[in-house]
VEXVORO-253465 format. One record per residue: residue number from 1; residue in one letter; x, y, z of N, C-alpha, C in turn. Coordinates in steps of 0.05 Angstrom, whole numbers, plus 5000, padded with zeros to 4 digits. Example, Ala and Ser with C-alpha at 12.3 -4.5 7.8 and 13.67 -1.06 7.14 Angstrom:
BEGIN
<site i="1" aa="a" n_east="5264" n_north="4886" n_up="5156" ca_east="5246" ca_north="4910" ca_up="5156" c_east="5264" c_north="4934" c_up="5156"/>
<site i="2" aa="s" n_east="5257" n_north="4955" n_up="5142" ca_east="5273" ca_north="4979" ca_up="5143" c_east="5258" c_north="5001" c_up="5157"/>
***
This chain:
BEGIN
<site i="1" aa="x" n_east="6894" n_north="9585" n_up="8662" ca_east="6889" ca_north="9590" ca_up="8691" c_east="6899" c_north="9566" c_up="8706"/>
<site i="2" aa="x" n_east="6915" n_north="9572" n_up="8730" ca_east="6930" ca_north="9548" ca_up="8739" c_east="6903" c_north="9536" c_up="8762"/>
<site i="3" aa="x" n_east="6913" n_north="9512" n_up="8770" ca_east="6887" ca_north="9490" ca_up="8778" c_east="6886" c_north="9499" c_up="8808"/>
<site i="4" aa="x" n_east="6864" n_north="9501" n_up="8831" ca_east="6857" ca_north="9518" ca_up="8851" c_east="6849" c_north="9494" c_up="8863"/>
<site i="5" aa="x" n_east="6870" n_north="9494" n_up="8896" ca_east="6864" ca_north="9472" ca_up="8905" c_east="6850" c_north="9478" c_up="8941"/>
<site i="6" aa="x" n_east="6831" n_north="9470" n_up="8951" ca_east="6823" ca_north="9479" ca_up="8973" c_east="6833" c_north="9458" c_up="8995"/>
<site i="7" aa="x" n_east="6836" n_north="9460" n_up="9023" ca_east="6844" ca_north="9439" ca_up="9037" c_east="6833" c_north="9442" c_up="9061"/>
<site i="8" aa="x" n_east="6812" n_north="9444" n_up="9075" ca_east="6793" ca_north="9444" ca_up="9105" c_east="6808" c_north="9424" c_up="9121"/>
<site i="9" aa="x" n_east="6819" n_north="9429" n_up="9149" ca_east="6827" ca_north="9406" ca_up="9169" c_east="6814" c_north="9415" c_up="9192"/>
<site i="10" aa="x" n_east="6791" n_north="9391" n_up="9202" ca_east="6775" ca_north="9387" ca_up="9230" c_east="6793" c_north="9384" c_up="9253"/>
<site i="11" aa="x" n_east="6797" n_north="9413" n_up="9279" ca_east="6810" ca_north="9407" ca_up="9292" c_east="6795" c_north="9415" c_up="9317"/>
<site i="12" aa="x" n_east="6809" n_north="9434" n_up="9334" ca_east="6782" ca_north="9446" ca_up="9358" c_east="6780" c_north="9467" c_up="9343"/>
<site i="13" aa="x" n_east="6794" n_north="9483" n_up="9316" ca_east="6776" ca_north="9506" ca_up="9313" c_east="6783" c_north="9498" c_up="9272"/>
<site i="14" aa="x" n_east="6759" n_north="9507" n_up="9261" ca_east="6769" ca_north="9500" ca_up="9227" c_east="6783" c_north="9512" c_up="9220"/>
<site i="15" aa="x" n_east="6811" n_north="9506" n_up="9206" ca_east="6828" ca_north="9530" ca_up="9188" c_east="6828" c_north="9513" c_up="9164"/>
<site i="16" aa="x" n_east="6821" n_north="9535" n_up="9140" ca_east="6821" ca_north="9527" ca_up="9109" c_east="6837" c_north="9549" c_up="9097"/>
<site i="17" aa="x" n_east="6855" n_north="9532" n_up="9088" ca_east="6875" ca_north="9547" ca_up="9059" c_east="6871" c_north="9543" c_up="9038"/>
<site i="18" aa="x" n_east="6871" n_north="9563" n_up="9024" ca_east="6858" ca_north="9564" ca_up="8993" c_east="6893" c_north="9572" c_up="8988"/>
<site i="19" aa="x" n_east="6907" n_north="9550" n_up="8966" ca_east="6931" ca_north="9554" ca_up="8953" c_east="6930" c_north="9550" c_up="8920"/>
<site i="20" aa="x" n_east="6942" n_north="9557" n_up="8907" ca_east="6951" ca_north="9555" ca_up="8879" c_east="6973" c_north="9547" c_up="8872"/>
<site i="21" aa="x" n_east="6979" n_north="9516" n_up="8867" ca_east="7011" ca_north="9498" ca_up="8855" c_east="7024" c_north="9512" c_up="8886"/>
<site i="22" aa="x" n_east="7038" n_north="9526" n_up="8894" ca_east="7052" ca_north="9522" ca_up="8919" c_east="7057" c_north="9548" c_up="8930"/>
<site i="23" aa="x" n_east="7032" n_north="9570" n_up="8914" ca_east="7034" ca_north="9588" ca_up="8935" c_east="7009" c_north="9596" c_up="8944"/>
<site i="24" aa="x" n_east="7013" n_north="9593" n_up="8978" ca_east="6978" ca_north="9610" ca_up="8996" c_east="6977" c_north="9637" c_up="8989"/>
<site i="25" aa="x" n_east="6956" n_north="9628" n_up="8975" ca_east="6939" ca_north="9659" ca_up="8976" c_east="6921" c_north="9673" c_up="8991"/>
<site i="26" aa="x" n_east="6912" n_north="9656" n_up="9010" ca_east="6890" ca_north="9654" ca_up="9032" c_east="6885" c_north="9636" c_up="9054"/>
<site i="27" aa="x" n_east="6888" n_north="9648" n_up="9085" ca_east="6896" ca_north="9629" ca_up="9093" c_east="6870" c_north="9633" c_up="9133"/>
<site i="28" aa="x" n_east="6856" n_north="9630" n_up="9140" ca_east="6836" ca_north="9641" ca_up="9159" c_east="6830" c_north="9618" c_up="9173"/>
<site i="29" aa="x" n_east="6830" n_north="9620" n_up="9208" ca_east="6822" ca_north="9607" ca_up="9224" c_east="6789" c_north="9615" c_up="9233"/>
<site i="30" aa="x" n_east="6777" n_north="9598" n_up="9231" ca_east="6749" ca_north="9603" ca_up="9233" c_east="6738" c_north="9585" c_up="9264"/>
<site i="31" aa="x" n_east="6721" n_north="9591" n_up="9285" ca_east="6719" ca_north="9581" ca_up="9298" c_east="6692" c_north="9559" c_up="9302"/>
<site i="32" aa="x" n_east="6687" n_north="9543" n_up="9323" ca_east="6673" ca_north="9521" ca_up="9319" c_east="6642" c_north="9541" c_up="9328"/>
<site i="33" aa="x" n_east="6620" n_north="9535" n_up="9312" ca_east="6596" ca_north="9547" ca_up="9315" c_east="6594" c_north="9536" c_up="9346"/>
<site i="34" aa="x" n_east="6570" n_north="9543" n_up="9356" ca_east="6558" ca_north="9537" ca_up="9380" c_east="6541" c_north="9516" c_up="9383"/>
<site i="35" aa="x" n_east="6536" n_north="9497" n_up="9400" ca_east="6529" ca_north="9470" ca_up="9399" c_east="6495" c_north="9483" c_up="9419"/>
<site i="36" aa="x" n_east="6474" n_north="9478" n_up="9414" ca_east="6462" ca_north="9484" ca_up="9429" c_east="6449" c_north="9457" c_up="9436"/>
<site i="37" aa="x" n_east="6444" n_north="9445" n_up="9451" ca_east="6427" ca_north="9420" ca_up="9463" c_east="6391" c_north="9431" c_up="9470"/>
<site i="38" aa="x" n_east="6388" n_north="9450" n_up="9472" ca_east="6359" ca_north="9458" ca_up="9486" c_east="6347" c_north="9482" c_up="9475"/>
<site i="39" aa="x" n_east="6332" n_north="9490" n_up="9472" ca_east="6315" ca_north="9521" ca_up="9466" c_east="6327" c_north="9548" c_up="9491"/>
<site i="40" aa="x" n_east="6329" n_north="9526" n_up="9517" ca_east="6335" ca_north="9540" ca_up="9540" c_east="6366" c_north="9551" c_up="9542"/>
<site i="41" aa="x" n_east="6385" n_north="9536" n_up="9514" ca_east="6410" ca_north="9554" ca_up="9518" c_east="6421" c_north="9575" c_up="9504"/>
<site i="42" aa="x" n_east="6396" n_north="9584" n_up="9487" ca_east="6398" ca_north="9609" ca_up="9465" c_east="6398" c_north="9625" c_up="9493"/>
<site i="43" aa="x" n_east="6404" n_north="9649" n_up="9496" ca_east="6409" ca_north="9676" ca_up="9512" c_east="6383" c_north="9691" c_up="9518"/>
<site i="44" aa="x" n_east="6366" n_north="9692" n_up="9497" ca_east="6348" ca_north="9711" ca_up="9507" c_east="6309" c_north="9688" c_up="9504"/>
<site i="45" aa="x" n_east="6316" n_north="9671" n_up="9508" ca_east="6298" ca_north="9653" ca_up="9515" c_east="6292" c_north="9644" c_up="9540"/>
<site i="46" aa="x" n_east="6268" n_north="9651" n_up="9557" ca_east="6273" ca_north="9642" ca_up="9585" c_east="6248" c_north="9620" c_up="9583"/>
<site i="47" aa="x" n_east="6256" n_north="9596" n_up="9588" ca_east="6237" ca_north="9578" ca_up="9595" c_east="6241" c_north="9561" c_up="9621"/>
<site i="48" aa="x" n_east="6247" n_north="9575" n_up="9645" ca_east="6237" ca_north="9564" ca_up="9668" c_east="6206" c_north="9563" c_up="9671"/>
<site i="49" aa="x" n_east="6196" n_north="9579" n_up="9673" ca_east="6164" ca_north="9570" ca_up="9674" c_east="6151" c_north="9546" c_up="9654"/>
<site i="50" aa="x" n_east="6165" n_north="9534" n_up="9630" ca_east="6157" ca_north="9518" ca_up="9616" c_east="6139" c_north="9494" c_up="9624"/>
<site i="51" aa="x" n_east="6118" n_north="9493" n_up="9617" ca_east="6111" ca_north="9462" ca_up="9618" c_east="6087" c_north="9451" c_up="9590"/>
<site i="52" aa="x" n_east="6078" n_north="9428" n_up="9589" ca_east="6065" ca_north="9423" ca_up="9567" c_east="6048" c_north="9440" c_up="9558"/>
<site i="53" aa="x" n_east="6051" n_north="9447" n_up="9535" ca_east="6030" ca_north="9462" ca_up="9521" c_east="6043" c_north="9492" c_up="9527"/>
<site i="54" aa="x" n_east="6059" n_north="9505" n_up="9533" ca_east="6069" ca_north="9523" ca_up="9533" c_east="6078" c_north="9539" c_up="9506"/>
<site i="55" aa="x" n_east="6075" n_north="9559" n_up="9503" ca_east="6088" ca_north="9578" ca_up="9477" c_east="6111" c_north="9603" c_up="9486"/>
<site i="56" aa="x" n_east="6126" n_north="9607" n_up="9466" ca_east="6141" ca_north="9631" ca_up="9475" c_east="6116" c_north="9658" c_up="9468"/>
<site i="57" aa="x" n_east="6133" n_north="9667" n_up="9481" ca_east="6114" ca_north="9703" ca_up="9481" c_east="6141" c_north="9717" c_up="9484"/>
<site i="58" aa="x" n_east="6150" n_north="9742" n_up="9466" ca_east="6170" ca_north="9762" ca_up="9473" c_east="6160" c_north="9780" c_up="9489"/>
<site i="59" aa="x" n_east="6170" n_north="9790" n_up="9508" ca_east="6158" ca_north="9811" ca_up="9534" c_east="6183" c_north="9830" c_up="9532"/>
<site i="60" aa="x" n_east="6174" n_north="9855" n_up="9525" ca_east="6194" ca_north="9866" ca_up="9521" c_east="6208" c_north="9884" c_up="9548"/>
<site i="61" aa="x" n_east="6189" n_north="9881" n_up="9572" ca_east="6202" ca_north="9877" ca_up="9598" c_east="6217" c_north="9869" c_up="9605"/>
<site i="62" aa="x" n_east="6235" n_north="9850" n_up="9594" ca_east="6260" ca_north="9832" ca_up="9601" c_east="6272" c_north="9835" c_up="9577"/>
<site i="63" aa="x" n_east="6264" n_north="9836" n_up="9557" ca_east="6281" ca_north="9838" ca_up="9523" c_east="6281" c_north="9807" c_up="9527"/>
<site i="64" aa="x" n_east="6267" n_north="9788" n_up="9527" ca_east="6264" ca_north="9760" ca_up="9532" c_east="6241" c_north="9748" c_up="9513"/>
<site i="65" aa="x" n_east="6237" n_north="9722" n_up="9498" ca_east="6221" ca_north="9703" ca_up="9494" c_east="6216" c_north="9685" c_up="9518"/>
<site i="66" aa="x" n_east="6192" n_north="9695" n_up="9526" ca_east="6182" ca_north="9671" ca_up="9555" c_east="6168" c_north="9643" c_up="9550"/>
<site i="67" aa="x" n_east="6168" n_north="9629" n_up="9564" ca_east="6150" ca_north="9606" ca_up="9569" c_east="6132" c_north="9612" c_up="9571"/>
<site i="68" aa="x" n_east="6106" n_north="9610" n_up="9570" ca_east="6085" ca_north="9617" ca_up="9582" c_east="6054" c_north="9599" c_up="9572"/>
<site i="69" aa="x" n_east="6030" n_north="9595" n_up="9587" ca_east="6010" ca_north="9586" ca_up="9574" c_east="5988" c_north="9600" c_up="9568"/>
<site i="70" aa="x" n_east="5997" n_north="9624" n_up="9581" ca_east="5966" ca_north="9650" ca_up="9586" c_east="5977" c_north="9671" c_up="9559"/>
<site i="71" aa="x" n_east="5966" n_north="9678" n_up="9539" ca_east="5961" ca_north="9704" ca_up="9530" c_east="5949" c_north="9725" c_up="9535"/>
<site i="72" aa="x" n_east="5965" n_north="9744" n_up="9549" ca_east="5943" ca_north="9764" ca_up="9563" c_east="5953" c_north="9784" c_up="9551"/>
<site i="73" aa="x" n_east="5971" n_north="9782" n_up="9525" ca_east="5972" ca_north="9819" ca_up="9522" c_east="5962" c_north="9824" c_up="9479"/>
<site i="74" aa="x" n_east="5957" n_north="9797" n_up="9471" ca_east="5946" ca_north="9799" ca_up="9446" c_east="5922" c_north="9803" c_up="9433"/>
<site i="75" aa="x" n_east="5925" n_north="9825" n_up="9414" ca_east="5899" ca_north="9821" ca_up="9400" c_east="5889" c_north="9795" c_up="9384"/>
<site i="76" aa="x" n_east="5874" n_north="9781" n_up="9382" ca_east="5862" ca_north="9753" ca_up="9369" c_east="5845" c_north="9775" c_up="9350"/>
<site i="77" aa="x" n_east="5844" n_north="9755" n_up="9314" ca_east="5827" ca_north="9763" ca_up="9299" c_east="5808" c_north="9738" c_up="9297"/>
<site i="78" aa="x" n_east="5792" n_north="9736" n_up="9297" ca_east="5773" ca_north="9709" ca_up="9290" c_east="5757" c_north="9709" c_up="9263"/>
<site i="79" aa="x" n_east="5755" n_north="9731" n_up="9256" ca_east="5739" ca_north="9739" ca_up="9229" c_east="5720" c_north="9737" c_up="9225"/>
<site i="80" aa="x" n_east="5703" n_north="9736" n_up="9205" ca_east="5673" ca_north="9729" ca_up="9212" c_east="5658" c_north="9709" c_up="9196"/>
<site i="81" aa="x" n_east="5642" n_north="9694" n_up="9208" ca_east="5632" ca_north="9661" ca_up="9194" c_east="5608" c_north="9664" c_up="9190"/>
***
């Protein structure tokens, strides 16, 4: 079995060639994942209302995870002591 050499180069987008002694057999530009800095730059996360002590809640009114501090639409189990 001849020796299998891989080669990754960091550029603005990754391309890796998978060759064998001197011929490509595989050859794919792959692009750079997404850099997110905040919770607030995923898409379906809305945290303008955010502030301390806040949780997400999905509301399926908006198809959104909200900010929020009030639970007003869950059942709570507490169990019994």
């Amino acid at each position: 079995m001849a020796e299998t050499t891989a080669t990754v180069e960091e550029e603005q987008s990754i391309s890796a060639t998978v060759s064998q002694t001197s011929t490509t057999t595989s050859s794919t530009d792959l692009a750079n994942p997404a850099v997110l800095e905040s919770l607030s730059d995923v898409a379906d996360v809305d945290t303008v209302d955010k502030i301390n002590g806040s949780v997400l809640v999905y509301k399926t009114l908006t198809n959104k995870w909200t900010a929020t501090t009030t639970l007003d639409a869950q059942n709570m189990e507490g169990g019994e002591f």
